[in-house]
MINUKE-295866 format. One line per 8 residues: number of its first residue (from 1); their letters; for each residue x, y, z of N, C-alpha, C. Coordinates in steps of 0.05 Angstrom, whole numbers, plus 5000, padded with zeros to 4 digits. Atoms other than C-alpha are relative to their C-alpha. Layout:
! MINUKE-295866
NUM	a	X/Y/Z/X/Y/Z/X/Y/Z ~ ...
This chain:
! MINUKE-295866
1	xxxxxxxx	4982/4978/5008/5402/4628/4301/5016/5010/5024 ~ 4981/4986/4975/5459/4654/4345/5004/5026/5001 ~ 5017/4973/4995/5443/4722/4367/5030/5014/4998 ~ 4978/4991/5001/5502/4772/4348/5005/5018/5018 ~ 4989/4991/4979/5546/4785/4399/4999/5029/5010 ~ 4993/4979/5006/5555/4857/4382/4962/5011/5012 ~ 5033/5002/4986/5474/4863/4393/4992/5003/5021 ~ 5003/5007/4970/5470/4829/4451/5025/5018/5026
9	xxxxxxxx	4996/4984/4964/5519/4873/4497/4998/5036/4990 ~ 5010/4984/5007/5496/4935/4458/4976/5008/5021 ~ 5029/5001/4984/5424/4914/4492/5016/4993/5028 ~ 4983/4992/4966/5465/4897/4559/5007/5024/5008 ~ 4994/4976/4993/5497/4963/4559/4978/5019/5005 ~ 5023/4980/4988/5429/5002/4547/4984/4988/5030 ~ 5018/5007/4975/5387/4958/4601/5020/5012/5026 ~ 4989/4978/4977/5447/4983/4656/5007/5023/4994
17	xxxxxxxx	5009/4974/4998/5440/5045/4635/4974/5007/5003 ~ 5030/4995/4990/5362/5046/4638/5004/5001/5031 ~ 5006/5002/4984/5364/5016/4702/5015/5017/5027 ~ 4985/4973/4984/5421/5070/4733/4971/5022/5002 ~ 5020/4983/5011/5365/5115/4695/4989/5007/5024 ~ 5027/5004/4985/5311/5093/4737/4999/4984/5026 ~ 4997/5008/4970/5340/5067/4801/4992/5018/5022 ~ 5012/4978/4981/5316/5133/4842/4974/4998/5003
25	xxxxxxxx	5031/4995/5005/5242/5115/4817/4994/4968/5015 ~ 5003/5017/4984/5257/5045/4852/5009/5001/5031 ~ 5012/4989/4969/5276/5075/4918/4982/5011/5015 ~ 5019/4984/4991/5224/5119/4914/4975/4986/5015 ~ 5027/5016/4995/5176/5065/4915/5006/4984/5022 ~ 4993/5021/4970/5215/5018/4970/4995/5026/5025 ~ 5009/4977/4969/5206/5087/5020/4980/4999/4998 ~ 5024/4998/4991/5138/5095/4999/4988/4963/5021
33	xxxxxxxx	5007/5017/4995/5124/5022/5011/5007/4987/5031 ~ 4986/5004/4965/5168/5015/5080/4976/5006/5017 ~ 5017/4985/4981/5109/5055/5117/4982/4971/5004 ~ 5019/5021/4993/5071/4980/5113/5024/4976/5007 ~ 4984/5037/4999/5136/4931/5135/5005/5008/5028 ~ 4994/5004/4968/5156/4915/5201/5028/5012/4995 ~ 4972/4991/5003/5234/4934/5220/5016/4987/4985 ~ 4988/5025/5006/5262/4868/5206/5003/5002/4970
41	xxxxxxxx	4988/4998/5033/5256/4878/5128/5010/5023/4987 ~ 4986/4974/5010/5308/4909/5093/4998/5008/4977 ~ 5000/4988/5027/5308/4960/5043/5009/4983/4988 ~ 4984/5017/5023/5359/4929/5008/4992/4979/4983 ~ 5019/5021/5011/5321/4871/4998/4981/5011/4979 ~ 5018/4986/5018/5271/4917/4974/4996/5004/4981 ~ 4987/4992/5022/5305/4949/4924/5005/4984/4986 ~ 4981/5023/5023/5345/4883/4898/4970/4993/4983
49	xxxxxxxx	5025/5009/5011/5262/4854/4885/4993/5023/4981 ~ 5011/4974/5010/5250/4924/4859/5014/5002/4964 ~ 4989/5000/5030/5303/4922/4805/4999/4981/4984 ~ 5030/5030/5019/5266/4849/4782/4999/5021/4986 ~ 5022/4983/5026/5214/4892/4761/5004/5012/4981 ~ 4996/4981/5023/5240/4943/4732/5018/4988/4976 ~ 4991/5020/5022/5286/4893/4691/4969/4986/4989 ~ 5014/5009/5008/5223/4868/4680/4976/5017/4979
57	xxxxxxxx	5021/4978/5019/5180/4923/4648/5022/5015/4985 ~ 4999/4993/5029/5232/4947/4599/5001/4977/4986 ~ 5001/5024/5018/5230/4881/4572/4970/5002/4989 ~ 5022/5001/5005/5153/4882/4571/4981/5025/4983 ~ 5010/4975/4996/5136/4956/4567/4996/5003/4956 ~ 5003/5003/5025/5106/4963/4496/4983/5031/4996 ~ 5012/4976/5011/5093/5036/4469/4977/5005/4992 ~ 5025/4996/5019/5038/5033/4431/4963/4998/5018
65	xxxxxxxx	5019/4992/4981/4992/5023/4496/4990/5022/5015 ~ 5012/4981/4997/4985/5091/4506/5004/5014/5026 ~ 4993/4989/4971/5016/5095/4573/5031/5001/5006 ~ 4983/4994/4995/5075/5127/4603/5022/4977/5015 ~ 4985/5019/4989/5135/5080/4621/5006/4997/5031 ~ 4999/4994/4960/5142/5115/4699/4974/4986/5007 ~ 5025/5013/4992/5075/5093/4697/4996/4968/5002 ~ 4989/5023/5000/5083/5020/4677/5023/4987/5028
73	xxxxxxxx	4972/5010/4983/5151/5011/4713/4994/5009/5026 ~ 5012/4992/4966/5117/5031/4780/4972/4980/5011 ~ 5023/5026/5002/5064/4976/4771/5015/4971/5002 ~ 4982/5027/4994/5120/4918/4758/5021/5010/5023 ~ 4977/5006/4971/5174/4945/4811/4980/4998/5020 ~ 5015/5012/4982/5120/4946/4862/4986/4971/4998 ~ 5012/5032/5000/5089/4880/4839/5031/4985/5015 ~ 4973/5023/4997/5157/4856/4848/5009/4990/5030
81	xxxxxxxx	4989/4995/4980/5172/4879/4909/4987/4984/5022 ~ 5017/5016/4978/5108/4854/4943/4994/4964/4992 ~ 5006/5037/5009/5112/4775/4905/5029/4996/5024 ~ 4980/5010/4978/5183/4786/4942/5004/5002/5035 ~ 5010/5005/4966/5152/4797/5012/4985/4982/5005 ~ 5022/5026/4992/5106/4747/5000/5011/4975/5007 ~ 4983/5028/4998/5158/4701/4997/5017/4994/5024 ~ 4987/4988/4965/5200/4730/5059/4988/4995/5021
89	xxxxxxxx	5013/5008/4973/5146/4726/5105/4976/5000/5001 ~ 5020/5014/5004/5092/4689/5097/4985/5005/5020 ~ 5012/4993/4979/5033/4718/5138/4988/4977/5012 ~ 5016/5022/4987/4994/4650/5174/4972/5007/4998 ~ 5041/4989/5003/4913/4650/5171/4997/5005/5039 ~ 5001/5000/4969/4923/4649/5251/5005/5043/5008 ~ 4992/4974/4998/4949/4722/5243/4982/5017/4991 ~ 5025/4989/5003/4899/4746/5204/4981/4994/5011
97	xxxxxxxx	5016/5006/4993/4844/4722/5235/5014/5024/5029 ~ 4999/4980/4971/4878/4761/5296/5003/5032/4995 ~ 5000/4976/5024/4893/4826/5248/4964/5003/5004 ~ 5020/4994/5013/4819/4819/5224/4971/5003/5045 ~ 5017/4999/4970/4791/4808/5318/5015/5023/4998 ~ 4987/4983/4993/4831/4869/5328/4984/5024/4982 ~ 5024/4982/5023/4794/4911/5262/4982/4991/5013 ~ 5032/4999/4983/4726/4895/5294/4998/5003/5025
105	xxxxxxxx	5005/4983/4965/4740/4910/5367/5009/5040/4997 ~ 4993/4971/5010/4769/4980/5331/4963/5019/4998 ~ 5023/4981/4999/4701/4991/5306/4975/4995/5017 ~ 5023/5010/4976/4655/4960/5351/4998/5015/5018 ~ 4994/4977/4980/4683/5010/5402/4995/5026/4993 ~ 5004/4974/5010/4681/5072/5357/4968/5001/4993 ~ 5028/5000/5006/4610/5063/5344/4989/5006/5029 ~ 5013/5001/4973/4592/5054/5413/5005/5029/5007
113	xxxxxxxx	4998/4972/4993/4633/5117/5437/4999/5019/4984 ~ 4998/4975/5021/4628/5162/5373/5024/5015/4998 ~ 4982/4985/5000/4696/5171/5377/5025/4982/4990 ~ 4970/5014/5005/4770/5145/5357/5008/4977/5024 ~ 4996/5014/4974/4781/5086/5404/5031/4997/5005 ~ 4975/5004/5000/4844/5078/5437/5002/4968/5001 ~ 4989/5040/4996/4891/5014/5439/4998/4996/5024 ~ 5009/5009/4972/4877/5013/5513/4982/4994/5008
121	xxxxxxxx	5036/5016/4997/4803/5001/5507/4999/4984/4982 ~ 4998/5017/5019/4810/4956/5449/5014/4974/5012 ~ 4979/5020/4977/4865/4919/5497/4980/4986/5015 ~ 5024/5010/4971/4805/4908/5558/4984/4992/4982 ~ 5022/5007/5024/4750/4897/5491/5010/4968/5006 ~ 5000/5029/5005/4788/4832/5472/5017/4990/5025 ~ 4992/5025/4970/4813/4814/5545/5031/4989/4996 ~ 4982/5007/5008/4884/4819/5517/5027/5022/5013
129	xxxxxxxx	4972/4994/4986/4956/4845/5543/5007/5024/4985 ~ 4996/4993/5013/4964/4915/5517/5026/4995/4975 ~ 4977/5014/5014/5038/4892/5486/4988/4976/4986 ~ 5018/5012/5009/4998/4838/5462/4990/5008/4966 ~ 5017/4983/5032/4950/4881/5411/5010/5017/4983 ~ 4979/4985/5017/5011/4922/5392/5002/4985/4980 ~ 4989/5013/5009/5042/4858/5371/4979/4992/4971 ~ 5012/4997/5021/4984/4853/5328/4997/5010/4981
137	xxxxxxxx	5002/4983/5016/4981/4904/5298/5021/5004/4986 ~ 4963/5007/5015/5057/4896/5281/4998/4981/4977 ~ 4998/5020/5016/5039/4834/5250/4979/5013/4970 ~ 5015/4985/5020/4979/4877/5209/5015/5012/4976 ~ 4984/4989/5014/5029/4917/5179/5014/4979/4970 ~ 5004/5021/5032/5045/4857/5120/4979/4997/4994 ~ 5021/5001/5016/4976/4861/5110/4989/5022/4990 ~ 5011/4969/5004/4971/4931/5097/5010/5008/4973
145	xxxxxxxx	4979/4998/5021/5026/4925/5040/4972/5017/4970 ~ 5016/4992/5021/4966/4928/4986/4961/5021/5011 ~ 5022/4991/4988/4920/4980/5029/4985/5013/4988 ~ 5016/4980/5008/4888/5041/5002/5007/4998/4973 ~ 4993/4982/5030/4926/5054/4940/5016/4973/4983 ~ 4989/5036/5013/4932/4970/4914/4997/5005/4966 ~ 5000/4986/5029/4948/4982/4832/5020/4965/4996 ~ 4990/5028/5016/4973/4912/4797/4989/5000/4976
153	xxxxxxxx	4997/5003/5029/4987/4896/4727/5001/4968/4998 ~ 5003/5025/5005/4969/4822/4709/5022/4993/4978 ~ 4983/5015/5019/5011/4774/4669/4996/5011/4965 ~ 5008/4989/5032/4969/4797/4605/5009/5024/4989 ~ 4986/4968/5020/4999/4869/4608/4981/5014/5013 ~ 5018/4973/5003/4930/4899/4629/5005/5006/5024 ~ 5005/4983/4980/4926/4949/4680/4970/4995/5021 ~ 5019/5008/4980/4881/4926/4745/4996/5022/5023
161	xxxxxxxx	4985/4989/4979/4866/4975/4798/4979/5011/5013 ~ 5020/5003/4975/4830/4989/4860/4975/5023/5000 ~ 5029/4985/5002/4760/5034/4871/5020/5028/5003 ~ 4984/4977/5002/4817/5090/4891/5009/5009/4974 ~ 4995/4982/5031/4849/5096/4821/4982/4997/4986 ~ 5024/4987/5021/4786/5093/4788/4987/5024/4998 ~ 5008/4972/4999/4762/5153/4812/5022/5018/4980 ~ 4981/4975/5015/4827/5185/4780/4995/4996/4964
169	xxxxxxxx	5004/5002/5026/4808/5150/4707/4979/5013/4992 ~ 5021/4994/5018/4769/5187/4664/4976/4979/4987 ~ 5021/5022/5017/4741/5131/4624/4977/4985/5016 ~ 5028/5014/4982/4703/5104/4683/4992/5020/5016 ~ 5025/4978/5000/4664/5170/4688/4984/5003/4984 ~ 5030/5004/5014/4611/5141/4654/4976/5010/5020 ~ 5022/4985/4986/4545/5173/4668/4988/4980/5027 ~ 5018/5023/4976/4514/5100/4712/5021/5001/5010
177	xxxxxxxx	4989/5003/4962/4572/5101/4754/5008/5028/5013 ~ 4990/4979/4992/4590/5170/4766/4983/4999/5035 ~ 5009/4993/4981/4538/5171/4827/5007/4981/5018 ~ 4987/5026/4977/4566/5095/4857/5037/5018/5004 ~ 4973/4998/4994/4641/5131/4850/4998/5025/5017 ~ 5000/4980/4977/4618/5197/4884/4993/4985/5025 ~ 5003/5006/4977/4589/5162/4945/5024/4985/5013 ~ 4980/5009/4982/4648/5117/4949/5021/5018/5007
185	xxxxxxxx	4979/4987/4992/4697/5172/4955/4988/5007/5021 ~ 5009/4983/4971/4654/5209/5005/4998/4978/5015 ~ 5000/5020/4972/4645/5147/5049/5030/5001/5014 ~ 4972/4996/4994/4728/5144/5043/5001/5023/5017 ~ 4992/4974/5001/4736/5222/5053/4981/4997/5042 ~ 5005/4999/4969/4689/5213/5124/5006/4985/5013 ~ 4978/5010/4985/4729/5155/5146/5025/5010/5006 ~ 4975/4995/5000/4784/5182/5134/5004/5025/5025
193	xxxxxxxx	5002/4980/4987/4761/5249/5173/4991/4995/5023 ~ 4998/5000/4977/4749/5213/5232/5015/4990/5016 ~ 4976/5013/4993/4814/5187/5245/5005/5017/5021 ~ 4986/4989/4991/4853/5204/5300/5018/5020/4985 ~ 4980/4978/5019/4897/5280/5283/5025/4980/4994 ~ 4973/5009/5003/4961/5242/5280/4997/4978/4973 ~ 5003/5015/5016/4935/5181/5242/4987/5008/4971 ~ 5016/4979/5019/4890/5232/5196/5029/5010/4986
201	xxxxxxxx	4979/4993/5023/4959/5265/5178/5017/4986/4981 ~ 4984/5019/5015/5002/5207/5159/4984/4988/4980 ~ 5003/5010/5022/4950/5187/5116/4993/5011/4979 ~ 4987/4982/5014/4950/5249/5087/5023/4993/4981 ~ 4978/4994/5016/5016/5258/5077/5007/4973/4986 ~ 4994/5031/5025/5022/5186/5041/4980/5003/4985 ~ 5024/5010/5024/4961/5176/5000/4987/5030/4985 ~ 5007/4965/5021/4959/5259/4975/5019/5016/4991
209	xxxxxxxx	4967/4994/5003/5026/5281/4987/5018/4985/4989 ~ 4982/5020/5009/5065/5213/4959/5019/5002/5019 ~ 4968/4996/4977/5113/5225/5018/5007/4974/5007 ~ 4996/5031/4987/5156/5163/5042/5005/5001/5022 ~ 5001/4998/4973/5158/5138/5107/5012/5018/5011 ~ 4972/4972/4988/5226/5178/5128/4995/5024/4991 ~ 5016/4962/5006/5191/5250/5097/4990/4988/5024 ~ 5021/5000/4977/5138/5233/5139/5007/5006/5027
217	xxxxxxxx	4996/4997/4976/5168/5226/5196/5020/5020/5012 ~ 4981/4968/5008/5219/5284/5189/4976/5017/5008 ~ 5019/4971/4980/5153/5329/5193/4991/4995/5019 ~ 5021/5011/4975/5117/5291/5247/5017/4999/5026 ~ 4984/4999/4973/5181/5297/5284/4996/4974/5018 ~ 5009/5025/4986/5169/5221/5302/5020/4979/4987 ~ 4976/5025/5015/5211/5152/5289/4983/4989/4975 ~ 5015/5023/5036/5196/5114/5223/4982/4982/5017
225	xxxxxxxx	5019/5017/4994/5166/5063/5272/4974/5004/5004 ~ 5037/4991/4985/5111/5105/5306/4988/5003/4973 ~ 5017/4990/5023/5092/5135/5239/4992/4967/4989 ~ 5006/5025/5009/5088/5061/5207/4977/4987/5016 ~ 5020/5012/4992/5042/5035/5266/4980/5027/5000 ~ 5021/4989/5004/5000/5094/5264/4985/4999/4973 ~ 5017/5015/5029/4988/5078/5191/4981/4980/5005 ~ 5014/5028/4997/4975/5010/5208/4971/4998/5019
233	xxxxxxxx	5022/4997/4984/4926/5029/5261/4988/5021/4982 ~ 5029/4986/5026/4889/5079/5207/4985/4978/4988 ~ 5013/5014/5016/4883/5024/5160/4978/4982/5011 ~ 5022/5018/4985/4849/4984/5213/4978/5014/5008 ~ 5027/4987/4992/4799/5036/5232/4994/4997/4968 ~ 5017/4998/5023/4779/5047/5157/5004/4974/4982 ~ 5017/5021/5018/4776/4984/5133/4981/4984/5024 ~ 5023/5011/4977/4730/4966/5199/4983/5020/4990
241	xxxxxxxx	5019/4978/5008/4696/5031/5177/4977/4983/4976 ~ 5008/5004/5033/4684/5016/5100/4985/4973/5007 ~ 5020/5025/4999/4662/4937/5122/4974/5005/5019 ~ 5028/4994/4995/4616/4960/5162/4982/5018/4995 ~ 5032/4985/5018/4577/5012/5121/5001/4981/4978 ~ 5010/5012/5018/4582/4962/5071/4970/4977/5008 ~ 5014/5020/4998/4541/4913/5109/4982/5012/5004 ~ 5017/4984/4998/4496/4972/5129/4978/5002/4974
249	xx	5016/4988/5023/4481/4992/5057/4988/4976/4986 ~ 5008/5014/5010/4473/4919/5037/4986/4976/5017
C-alpha cells in the first residue's frame, strides 16, 4: 500500500517540530557528557549522534509503559551519542590495560599513605614521565563516558541501569536487598568523601547537581579541561576504591 502523501509530511512536519521541541534536552546531555571526552571531540558531532536518538525514541517511545518521554529520550540520545564515540575513537586494549596500571598505582598509594595520592607519586610508583601519566589519564577519559551514572535502554525497549539508579527505584526496595543497597551507597558516599576538595566538588556538582562541564567550570573558576581531568582522576580513585573493597569483602 502506498502511504498517503498528505500523512507522511504531516508526520515529517510534527517529528521537526518535536525535535526543535527537544533539541535543548540534547545539548543538555552533550555538556553533561563532554566532562568524560578529550578536546578533540566535537560537540557538534555530539549533538548530530544525539539527534539519532532522539529521532529515534519518538519513533519507539510507547506510552503505555508508564514512563515519561524526557525520561526515555535521555536513555536513546545518550545511547546514541556514546555508539557514536565508539565508533570515532576506538579505545585499544593497550590503553586500557594502561588506564586500568594507572587505577591501581592510585590506590596502592592511597592505602599505604591514608591519603589522596598525587600524580607525582603515582608518576615515581610506575617509573613513568609525569606528562606521560597525564597522557593517560587523557586517554581514561573515553573510558569514563559510562562512569558513575551508566543508564542504557536495550534493543527490547527495557530499561537497564547501574547499582546508582537503583537506589533511586522504589521497586527495588525490597526488604532482602534494602541492607546490600544501603551498604553500597555508603561504601560510594566514603569514596567519594575521600577524594581530593577539588575532585570531591566536581563530582558533586555533576552526579547531584546535573551541572555540565562549562557550569562547572564557571564556578570552579577553572578551564573545561582541568575540570574534565579532575573528573577523570576521581573516577580512577573510586573505581580503584570500590575494586578493592570488593575483593576485601569477597
Amino acid at each position: 500500500m502506498i502511504a498517503n502523501p498528505y500523512e507522511a509530511a504531516n508526520r515529517g512536519a510534527w517529528r521537526e517540530e518535536q525535535i526543535e521541541n527537544y533539541l535543548p534536552l540534547v545539548k543538555r546531555i552533550s555538556g553533561r557528557l563532554a566532562i568524560s571526552l578529550p578536546q578533540h571531540v566535537d560537540e557538534d558531532d555530539l549533538i548530530g549522534y544525539g539527534v539519532f536518538g532522539l529521532m529515534d525514541a519518538l519513533e519507539r517511545f510507547d506510552i503505555g509503559r508508564g514512563v515519561k518521554f524526557e525520561t526515555y529520550a535521555t536513555l536513546r540520545i545518550r545511547g546514541a551519542m556514546i555508539d557514536g564515540l565508539r565508533t570515532m575513537d576506538w579505545v585499544p586494549h593497550s590503553a586500557r590495560q594502561k588506564v586500568k596500571r594507572v587505577q591501581e598505582a592510585f590506590t596502592e598509594i592511597e592505602a599505604q599513605q591514608g591519603r589522596p595520592a598525587r600524580n607525582e607519586e603515582v608518576a615515581v610508583f610506575l617509573q613513568m614521565e609525569l606528562r606521560d601519566l597525564e597522557a593517560v589519564i587523557h586517554q581514561g577519559q573515553m573510558l569514563n563516558i559510562t562512569s558513575l551514572d551508566e543508564m542504557a535502554a536495550g534493543e527490547d525497549g527495557e530499561f537497564h541501569s547501574s547499582p546508582k539508579t537503583q537506589l533511586k527505584d522504589p521497586l527495588a526496595q525490597e526488604a532482602y536487598q534494602e541492607v546490600e543497597l544501603k551498604e553500597q551507597k555508603k561504601i560510594m558516599a566514603d569514596a567519594v568523601e575521600k577524594l581530593p576538595e577539588k575532585e570531591k566538588l566536581v563530582v558533586a556538582l555533576y552526579y547531584q547537581e546535573d551541572l555540565t562541564l562549562k557550569e562547572i567550570a564557571v564556578i570552579m573558576k577553572l578551564s573545561e579541561s582541568r575540570i574534565s581531568q579532575l573528573h577523570s582522576q576521581a573516577i580512577l580513585r573510586l573505581r580503584g576504591r570500590l575494586s578493592r573493597q570488593k575483593k576485601n569483602l569477597f
